[in-house]
FIKEZA-115318 format. One record per residue (C-alpha): residue number from 0; residue in one letter; chain; x, y, z. Coordinates in steps of 0.05 Angstrom, whole numbers, padded with zeros to 5 digits. Each point is the difference from the previous one (the first is absolute). Layout:
# FIKEZA-115318
(NUM; a; A; (X; Y; Z)),
...
//
This chain:
# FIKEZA-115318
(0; x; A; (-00302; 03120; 01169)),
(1; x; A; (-00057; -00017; 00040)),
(2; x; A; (-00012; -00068; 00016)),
(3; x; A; (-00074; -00033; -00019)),
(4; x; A; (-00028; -00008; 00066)),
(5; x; A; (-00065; -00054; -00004)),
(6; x; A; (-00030; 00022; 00061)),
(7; x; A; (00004; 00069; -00002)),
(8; x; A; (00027; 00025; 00068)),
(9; x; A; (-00022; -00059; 00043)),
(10; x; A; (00040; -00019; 00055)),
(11; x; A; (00047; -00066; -00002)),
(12; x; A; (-00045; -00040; 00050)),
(13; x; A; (-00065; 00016; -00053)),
(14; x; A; (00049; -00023; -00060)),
(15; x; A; (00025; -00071; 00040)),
(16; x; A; (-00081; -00017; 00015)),
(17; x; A; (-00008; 00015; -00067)),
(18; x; A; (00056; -00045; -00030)),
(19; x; A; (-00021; -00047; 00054)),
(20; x; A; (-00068; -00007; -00020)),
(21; x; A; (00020; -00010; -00075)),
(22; x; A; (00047; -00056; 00026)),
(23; x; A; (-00052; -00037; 00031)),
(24; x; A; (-00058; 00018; -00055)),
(25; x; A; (00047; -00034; -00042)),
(26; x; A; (00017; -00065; 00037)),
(27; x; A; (-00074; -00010; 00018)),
(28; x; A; (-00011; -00002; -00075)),
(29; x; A; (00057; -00047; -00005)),
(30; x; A; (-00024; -00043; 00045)),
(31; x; A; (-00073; 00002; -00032)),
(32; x; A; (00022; -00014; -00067)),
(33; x; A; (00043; -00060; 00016)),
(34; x; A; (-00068; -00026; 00050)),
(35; x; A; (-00044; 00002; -00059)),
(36; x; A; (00047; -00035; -00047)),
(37; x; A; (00000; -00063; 00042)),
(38; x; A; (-00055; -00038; -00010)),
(39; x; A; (-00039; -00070; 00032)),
(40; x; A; (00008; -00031; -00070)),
(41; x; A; (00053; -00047; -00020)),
(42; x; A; (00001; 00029; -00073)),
(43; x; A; (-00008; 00076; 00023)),
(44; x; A; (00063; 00042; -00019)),
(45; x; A; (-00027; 00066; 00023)),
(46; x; A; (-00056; 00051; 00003)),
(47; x; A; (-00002; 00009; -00073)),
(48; x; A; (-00014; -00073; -00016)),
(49; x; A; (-00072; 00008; -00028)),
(50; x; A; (00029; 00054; -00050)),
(51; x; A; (00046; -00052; -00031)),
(52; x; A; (-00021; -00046; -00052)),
(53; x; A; (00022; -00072; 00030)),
(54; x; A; (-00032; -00045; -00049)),
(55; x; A; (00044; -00018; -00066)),
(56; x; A; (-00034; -00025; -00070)),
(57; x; A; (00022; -00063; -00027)),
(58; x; A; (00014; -00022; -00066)),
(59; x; A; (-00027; -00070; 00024)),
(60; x; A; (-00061; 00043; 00019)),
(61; x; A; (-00009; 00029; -00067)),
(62; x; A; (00030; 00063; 00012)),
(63; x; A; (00055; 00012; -00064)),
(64; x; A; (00026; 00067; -00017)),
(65; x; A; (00024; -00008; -00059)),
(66; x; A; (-00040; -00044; -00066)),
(67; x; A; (00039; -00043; -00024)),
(68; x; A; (00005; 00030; -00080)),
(69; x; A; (00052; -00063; -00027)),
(70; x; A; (-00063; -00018; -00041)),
(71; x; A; (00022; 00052; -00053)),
(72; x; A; (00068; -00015; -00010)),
(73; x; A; (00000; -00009; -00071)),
(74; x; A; (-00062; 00029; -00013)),
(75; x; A; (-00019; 00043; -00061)),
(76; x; A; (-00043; 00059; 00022)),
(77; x; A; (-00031; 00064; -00034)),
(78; x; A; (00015; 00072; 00039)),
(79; x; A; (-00060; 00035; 00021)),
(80; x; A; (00040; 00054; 00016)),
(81; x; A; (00061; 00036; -00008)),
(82; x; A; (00057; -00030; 00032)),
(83; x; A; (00044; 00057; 00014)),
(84; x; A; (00027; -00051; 00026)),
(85; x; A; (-00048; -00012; 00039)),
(86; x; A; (-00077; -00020; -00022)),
(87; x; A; (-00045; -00059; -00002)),
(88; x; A; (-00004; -00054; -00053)),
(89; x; A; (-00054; -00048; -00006)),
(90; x; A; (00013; -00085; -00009)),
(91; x; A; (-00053; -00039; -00023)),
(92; x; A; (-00052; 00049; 00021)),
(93; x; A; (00031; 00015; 00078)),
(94; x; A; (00028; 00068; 00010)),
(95; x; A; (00085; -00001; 00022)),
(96; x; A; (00039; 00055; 00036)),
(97; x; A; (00063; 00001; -00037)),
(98; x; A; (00065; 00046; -00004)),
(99; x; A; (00042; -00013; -00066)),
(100; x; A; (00074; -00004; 00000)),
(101; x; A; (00003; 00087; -00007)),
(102; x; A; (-00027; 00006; -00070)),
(103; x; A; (-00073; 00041; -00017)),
(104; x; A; (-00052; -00041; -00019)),
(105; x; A; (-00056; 00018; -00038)),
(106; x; A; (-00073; -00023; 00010)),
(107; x; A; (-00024; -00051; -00042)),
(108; x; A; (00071; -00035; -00013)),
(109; x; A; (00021; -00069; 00018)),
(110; x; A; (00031; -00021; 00053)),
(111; x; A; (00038; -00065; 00031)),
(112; x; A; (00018; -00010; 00078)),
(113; x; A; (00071; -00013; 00004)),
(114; x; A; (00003; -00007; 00075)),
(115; x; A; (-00036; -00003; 00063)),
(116; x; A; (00019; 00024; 00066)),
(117; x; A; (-00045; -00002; 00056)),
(118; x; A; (-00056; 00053; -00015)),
(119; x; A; (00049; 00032; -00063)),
(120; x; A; (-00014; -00028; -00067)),
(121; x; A; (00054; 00015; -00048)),
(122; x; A; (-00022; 00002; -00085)),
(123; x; A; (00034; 00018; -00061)),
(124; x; A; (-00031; 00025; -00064)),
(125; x; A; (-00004; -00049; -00059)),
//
């Protein structure tokens, strides 16, 4: 078998510039990489930092991601939808996400909240 040559017939002095060159191609680019990641600023971490998002949202600030939905614990509500088992209900005239605890639903039947967890509402059919 013949051996893959990947510089056709040159001679070994055109092949050892060759791997030479790549050697040092690939340091200088070492070497400019790790240059442009330092930086003058105290709170610089690299070259990249103006792609990274370094500000954080409070929930002091009013940031919340999550409602808080413990209002409805207890609450009797109407389904809009179908909970299959999932749908929405409606309490005293506000519309409610809601999952049930794996029974169908039908629209129009009654429903009461059962539990609350975070963002999942919890009902049972009356």
């Amino acid at each position: 078998m013949s051996e893959v040559q990947i510089f056709g017939g040159a001679s070994s002095a055109v092949i050892m510039v060759a791997y030479c060159a790549m050697t040092a191609i690939a340091l200088l680019g070492i070497f400019i990489v790790l240059y442009l990641s330092k930086s003058n600023s105290k709170k610089s971490v690299g070259m990249l930092d103006e792609l990274v998002l370094d500000e954080r949202q409070q929930n002091r600030d009013g940031y919340t991601s999550v409602t808080d939905k413990s209002k409805f614990l207890g609450a009797i509500g109407v389904c809009v939808t179908d909970l299959r088992p999932a749908g929405t209900i409606t309490v005293e005239g506000e519309p409610v996400d809601v999952v049930t605890e794996g029974s169908f639903v039908k629209q129009g039947n009654i429903v009461k909240v059962i539990n609350v967890d975070g963002s999942r509402v919890l009902v049972r059919q009356i």
